[in-house]
C-alpha positions as CSV (number, residue, x, y, z in Angstrom):
1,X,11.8,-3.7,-21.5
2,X,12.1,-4.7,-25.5
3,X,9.9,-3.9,-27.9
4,X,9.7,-6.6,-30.6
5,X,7.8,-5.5,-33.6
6,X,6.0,-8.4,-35.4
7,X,3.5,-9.6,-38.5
8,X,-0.1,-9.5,-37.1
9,X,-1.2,-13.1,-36.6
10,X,-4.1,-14.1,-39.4
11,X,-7.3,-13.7,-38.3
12,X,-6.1,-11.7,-35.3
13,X,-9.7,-9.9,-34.6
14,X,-11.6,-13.2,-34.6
15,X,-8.7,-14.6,-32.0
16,X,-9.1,-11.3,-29.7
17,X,-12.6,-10.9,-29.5
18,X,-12.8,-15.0,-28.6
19,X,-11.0,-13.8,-25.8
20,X,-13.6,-11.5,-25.1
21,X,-11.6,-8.1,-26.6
22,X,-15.0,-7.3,-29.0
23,X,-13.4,-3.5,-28.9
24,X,-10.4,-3.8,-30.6
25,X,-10.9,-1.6,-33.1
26,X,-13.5,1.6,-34.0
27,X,-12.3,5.6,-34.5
28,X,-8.7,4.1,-33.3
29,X,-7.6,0.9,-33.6
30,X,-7.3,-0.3,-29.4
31,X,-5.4,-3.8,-30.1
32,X,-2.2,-3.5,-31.6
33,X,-1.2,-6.9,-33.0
34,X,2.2,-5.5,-34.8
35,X,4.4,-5.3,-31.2
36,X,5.0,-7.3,-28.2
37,X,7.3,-6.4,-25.2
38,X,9.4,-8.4,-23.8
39,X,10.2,-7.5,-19.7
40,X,13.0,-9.2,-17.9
41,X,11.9,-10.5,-14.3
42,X,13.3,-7.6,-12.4
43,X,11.1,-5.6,-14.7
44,X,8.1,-7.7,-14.0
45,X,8.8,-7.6,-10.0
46,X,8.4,-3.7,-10.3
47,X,5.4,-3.6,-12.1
48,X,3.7,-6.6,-9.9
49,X,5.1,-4.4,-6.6
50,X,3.6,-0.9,-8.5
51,X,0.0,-2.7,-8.9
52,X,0.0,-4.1,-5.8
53,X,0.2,-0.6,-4.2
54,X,-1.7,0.7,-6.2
55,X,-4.3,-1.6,-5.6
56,X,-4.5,-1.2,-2.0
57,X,-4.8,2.8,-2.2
58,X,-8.6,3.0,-2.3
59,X,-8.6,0.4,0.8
60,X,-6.3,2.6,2.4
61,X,-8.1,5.8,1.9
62,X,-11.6,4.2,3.1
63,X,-9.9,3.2,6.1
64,X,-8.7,6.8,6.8
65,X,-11.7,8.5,6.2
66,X,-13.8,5.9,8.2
67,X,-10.7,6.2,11.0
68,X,-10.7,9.9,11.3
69,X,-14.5,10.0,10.8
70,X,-14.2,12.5,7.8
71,X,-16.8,10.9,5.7
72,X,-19.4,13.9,6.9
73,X,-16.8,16.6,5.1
74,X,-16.4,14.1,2.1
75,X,-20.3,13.7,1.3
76,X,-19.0,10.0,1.8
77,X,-22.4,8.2,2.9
């Protein structure tokens, strides 16, 4: 991964919260429009493989507690 450190595009608040971003700034600025990164597709394979797990914990975990019928312990209704 590169991180590429750029001029923030004109009008960049107006282009992010068209987007739907209406956020992007407050106490902390959220959005930083000064840096991109740049991932090779190795890199991006990882990080899709990563999410994907990820994303199936909380399925996974349902099915265990509804497999091993722990939901009574968990307060789980």
């Amino acid at each position: 991964m590169r991180r590429h450190t750029i001029a923030p595009r004109t009008n960049w608040q107006q282009k992010v919260e068209e987007a739907g971003l209406t956020w992007h700034t407050g106490e902390q600025v959220y959005w930083n429009e000064a840096a991109y990164y740049e991932f090779t597709a190795k890199e991006v394979d990882v990080l899709e493989a990563a999410t994907n797990e990820r994303a199936g914990m909380p399925r996974a975990a349902a099915h265990q507690n509804n497999h091993t019928r722990l939901y009574a312990r968990l307060a789980t209704p």
